[in-house]
N, C-alpha and C positions, 0 to 999 in steps of 0.2 A: 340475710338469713336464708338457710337450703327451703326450698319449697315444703319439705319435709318436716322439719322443725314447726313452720305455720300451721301445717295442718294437725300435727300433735297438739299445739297446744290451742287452735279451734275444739280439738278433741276434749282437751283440757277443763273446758270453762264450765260446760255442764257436767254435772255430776252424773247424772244417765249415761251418757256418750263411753265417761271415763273411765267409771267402777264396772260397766257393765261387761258381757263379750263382746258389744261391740267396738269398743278401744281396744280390745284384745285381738280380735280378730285383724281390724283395722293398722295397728300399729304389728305386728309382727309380719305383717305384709308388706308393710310402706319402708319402714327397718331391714328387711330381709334378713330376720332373727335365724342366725347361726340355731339348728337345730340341736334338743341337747342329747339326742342318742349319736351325736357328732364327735361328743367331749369323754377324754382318759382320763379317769382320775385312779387309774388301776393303784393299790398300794396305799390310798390315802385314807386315815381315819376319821369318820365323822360323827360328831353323836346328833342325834337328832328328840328333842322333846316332842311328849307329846304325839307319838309316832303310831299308834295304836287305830288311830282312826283319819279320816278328813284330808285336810290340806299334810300334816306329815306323816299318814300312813304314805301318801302318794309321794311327798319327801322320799322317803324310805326306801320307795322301789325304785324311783327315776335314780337314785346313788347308787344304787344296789347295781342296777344295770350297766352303769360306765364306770365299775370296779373298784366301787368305794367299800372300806371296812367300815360298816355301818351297825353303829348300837343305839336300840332304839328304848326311850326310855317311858316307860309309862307308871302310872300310879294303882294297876290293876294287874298283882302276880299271874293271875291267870288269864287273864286276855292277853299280858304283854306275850306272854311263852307262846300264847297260842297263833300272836303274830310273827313271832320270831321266826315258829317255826315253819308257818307257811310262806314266809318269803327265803327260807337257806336256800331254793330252788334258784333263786336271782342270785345270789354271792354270797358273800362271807357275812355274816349278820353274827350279832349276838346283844343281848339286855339288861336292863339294870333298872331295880325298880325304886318311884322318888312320887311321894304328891308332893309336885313344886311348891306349894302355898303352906308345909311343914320344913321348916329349914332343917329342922334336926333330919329328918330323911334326905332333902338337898346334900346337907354335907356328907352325909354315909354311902352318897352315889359318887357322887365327888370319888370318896376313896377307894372305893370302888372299881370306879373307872380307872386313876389312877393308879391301881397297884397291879393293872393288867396292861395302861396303854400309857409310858413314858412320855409318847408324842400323840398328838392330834395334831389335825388341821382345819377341821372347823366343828364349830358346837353352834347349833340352832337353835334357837329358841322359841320353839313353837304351840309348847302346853299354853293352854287357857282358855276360859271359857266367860259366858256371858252369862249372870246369876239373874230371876227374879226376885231373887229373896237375897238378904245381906245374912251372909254368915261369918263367920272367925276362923283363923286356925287356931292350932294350941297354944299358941303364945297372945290370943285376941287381937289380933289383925283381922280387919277386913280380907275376905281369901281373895277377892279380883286382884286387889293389891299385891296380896302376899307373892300369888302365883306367877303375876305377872308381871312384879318389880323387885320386892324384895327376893323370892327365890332363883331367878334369873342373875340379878348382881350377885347373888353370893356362891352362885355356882361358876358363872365368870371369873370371879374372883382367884377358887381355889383350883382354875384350871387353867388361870395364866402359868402358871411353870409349863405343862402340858403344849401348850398353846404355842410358847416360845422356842420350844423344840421342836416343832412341826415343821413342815415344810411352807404352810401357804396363813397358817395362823390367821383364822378370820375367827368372828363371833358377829351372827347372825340372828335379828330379831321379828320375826314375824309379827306384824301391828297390826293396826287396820286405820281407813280412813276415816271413820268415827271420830278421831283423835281432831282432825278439825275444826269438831263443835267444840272444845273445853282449851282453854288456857289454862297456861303452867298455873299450875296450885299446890303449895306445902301442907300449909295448915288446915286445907279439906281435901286430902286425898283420898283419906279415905274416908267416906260418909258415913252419918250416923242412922243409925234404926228410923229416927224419924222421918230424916232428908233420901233417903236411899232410893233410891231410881237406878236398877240394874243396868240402861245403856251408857245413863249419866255416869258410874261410875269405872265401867267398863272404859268411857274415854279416856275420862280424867288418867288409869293406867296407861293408857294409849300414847297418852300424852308424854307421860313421866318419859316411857319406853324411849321416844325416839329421842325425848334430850339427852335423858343418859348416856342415849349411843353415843352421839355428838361431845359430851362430855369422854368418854372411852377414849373416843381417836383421838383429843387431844391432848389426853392428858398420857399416850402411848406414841405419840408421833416420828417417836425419836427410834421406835423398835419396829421389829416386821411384824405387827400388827395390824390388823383391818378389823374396823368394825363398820357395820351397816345395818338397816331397816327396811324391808320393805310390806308393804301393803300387799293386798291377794284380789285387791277390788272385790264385787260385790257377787260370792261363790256361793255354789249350792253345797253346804257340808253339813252333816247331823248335824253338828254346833248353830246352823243358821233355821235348818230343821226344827228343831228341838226348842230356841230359844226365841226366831221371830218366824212362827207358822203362816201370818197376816201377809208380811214381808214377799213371805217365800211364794206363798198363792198369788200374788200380785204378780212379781218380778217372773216367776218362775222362767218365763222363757229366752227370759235375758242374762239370769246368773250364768257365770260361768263355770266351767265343769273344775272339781279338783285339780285338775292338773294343769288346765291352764292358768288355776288361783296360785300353785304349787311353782310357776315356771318361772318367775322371775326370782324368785329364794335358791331353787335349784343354777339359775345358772351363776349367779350369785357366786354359792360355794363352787363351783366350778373351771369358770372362768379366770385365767392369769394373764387377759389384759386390761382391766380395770386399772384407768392413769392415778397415780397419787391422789392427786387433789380430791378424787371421790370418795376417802377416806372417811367416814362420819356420814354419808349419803344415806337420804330417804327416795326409796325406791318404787315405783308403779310401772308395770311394762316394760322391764330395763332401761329405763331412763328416770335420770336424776329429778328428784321435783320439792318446791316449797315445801318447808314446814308450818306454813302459816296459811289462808286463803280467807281469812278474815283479820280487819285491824286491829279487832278485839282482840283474840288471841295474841295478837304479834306484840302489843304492849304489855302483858304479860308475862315473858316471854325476856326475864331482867339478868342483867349475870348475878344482882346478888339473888336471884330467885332461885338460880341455877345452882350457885354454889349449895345454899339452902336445901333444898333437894338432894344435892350427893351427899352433906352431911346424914339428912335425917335419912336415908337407905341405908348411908354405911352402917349408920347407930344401929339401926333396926334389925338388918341383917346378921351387925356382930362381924363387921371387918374391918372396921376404925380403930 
């Protein structure tokens, strides 16, 4: 084992070390992480969720910057224009507005996007948020859910064509390691009024996310397709702001800035030497890592569970 590989994953074991900046810092040092105002992606389209604020407002510029066609998508007409328009200064930008956790909007972005951009190359997926209260969309879905399982697969869905005529065809899913705490679950994905614990269920999404991915690349293995997930460890974003204040006064000096939480998603969509086999990969600090870090989860974690799961999203969705 390279001396390097040990000390990542001493980095590994505690959760502090990992999530924090100091893996961050740590690990793009010990890596000697290709920097990403290094990378062309001049010509390529990307769409980016959720790009209004946070981890993909900072998406948004860092593409912007190494000449990516970047449309950013938000659930707010008038904040998204007003981020549009103060990033045209970085590149080509333009928007389309969606609350992912409304599929009927989902789909009408979808058309959207495609009846302007034939090819893409990568679509993010970045909207979502941590609720304390459990609410619905208009079809009575839980929305942590909706936003961030069922409207993600169904806007995948309608932008594989898109996707296949790209050049680099990825679909990329921003998670978080919260997903740790919860094993795969179908029939309590999403919780009810009474059980409802906004981190609890915010995982359980977390969770669904990165099987699906896993489920994606393999059931696309055969085309130039990539799918991946990666985590942002443990950021300082309104979203962390806003939803753990406690957290954030605690940690504060160790969260990591947007763009460092931002840099493993960015290079992600950037990067064309990623080998095969990491096709399906969960991601922390550009480097590949379990999906599991407890037994509990991992025995959960069944193919017919799996299957189970891509049916009840396809149903839900409305792409089965």
């Amino acid at each position: 084992m390279d001396y390097r590989d040990a000390i990542d994953r001493v980095l590994e074991v505690p959760v502090v070390t990992s999530f924090t900046n100091i893996g961050y810092m740590a690990r793009s040092r010990l890596f000697d992480w290709r920097p990403l105002d290094d990378y062309d992606v001049s010509g390529r389209s990307m769409l980016v969720t959720g790009a209004t604020s946070g981890l993909g407002l900072d998406l948004a510029t860092i593409l912007l910057g190494q000449g990516a066609n970047v449309i950013v998508l938000g659930r707010d007409p008038e904040k998204t224009a007003r981020v549009a328009d103060d990033l045209q200064p970085h590149g080509s930008v333009s928007s389309v507005i969606a609350d992912m956790g409304n599929l009927e909007q989902v789909s009408a972005a979808c058309d959207n996007v495609l009846s302007r951009h034939t090819e893409l190359d990568v679509v993010i997926h970045n909207a979502g948020a941590l609720s304390g209260q459990r609410r619905s969309n208009p079809a009575g879905s839980e929305l942590t859910v909706a936003s961030q399982v069922y409207g993600p697969f169904l806007m995948t869905s309608l932008l594989l064509p898109a996707l296949r005529s790209g050049r680099t065809g990825r679909v990329l899913t921003m998670t978080s390691g919260g997903m740790y705490t919860q094993g795969l679950t179908v029939a309590k994905l999403e919780m009810d009024e009474a059980t409802y614990k906004g981190a609890e269920q915010y995982a359980r999404a977390k969770r669904a996310q990165v099987t699906l991915n896993e489920m994606w690349a393999q059931r696309h293995a055969h085309e130039n397709l990539r799918f991946h997930t990666a985590h942002p460890g443990w950021t300082d974003t309104p979203g962390v702001a806003e939803s753990l204040p406690t957290f954030r006064t605690v940690m504060g000096p160790f969260l990591r800035s947007p763009r460092e939480g931002a840099d493993t998603m960015a290079w992600l969509a950037m990067d064309d030497d990623l080998p095969l086999a990491t096709n399906g990969g969960f991601w922390l600090d550009r480097r590949q890592r379990s999906l599991h870090k407890l037994p509990g989860t991992r025995r959960t974690d069944t193919a017919e569970r799996r299957q189970e799961l891509w049916r009840q999203v396809a149903a839900t969705a409305g792409t089965d």
